[in-house]
N, C-alpha and C positions, 0 to 999 in steps of 0.2 A: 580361933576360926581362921581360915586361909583367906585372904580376900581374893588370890588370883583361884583356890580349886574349888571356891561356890559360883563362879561364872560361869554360865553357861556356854556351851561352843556352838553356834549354829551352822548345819551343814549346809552347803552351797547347791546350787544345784548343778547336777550333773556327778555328784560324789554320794556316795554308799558309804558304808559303815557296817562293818561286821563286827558282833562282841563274840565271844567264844572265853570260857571258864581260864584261860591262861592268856589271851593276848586280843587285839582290838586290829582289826585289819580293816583301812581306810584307804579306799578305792577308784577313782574313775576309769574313764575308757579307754585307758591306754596301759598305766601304771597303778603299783598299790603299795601300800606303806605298812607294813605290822608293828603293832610296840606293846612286849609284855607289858600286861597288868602289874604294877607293883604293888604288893602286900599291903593289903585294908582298905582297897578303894575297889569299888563296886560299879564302874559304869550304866547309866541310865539312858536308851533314845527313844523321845515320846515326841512328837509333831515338829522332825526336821533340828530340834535341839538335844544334842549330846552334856549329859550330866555328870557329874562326877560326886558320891555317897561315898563318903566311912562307912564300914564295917566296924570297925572297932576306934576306939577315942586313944589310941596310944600315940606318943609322940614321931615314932616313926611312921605311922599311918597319917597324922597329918603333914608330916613335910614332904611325904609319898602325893600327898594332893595336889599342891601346887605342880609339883613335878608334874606329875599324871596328864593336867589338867594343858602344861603349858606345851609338853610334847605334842598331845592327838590336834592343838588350836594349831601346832606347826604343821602338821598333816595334813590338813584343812589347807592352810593356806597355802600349802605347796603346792598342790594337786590343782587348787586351781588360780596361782597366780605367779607360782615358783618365786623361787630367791637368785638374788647375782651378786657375786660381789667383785668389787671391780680391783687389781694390781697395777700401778704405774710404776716404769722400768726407766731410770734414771739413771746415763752413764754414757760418755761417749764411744760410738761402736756396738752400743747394747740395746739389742731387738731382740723379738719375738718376732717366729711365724708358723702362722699352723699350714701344718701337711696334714690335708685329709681331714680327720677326727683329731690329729694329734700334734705338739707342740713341740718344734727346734728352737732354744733359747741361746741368742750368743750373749756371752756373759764375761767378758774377760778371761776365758781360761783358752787353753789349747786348741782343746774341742769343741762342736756346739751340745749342750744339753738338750736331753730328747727326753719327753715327756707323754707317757701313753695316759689318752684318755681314761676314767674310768666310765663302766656304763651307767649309764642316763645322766652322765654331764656333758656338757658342748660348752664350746671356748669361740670367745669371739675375740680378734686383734684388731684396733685400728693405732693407725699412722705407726705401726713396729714397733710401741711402747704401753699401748692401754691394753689390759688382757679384762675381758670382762669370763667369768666364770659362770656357769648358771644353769641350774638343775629343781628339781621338788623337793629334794630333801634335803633340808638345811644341815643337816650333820654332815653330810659327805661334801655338799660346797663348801663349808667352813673346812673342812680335814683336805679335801684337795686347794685349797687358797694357801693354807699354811704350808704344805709339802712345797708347792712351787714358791713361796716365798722364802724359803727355806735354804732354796738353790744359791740364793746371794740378799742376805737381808743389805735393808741401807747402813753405811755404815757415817759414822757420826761427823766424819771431814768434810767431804764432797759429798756427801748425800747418793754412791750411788749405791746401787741392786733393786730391786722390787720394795715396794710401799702399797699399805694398803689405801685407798683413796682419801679415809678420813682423818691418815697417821700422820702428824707433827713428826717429823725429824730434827732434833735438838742438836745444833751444831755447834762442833768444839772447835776454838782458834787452835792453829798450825803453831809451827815451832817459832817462824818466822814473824807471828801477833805474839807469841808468848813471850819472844829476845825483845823485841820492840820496845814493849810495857816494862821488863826489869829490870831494876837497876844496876849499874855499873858499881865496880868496889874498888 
């Protein structure tokens, strides 16, 4: 038995739920989420709580549960409380600033890096180093965080490029720690 796909998901108010034979569309008054049904799970909505039923006891049907169960609870929570996740840009000279909807990154290269929004994400910049990211749907904040992290990850000397806010950067000593400590012959 799954202990996350027997939980139930309670819908908020203000958010709809649609089932239909191939996919579950999660709703409010602006924006909507769809996520096919995966194979042997049977969604259930009786008094405000969405359910999640086997159809069949096979192994793929139940790892299909948890799955099922942990997407639509992220649909939920999207819709009505959205996800952010936040980038520190670390590096002398190296800022962020949005134009518009959209994000000029100087990063140490030639050029500044230009970064088009996708829709239904919005970027927030303070002080030309904290990029906070933040949308409903968790798969596309997560898939736009890494793309722009992407641009210049930290790198393990000086710690600079982008970090995600809760990432440890594990720093290596220089040539000049490393001649220091060995020995002479």
């Amino acid at each position: 038995m799954s202990k996350i796909g027997k939980q139930p998901i309670k819908i908020s108010e203000g958010v709809t739920v649609v089932i239909s034979s191939d996919e579950v569309i999660v709703k409010n008054a602006k924006n909507e989420i769809k996520t096919a049904l995966l194979k042997g799970i049977k969604p259930v909505l009786e008094n405000n709580l969405l359910k999640l039923e086997l159809i069949n006891d096979s192994k793929q049907a139940r790892s299909n549960w948890g799955t099922m169960r942990s997407l639509l609870a992220n649909a939920v929570y999207g819709l009505t409380m959205g996800f952010e996740k936040t980038l520190f840009l670390e590096g002398v000279g190296y800022r962020v600033i949005k134009e518009g909807n959209d994000l000029s990154m100087n990063l140490g290269f030639s050029h500044p890096v230009r970064y088009k929004a996708p829709a239904h994400i919005t970027f927030e910049v303070e002080k030309n180093s904290i990029l906070k990211i933040k949308g409903f749907d968790k798969a596309l904040v997560g898939q736009v965080t890494a793309e722009i992290r992407s641009f210049k990850k930290p790198e393990p000397y000086k710690g600079k490029g982008f970090r995600y806010s809760n990432e440890i950067i594990r720093r290596k000593a220089g040539k000049k720690a490393a001649a220091a400590t060995g020995s002479t012959s």
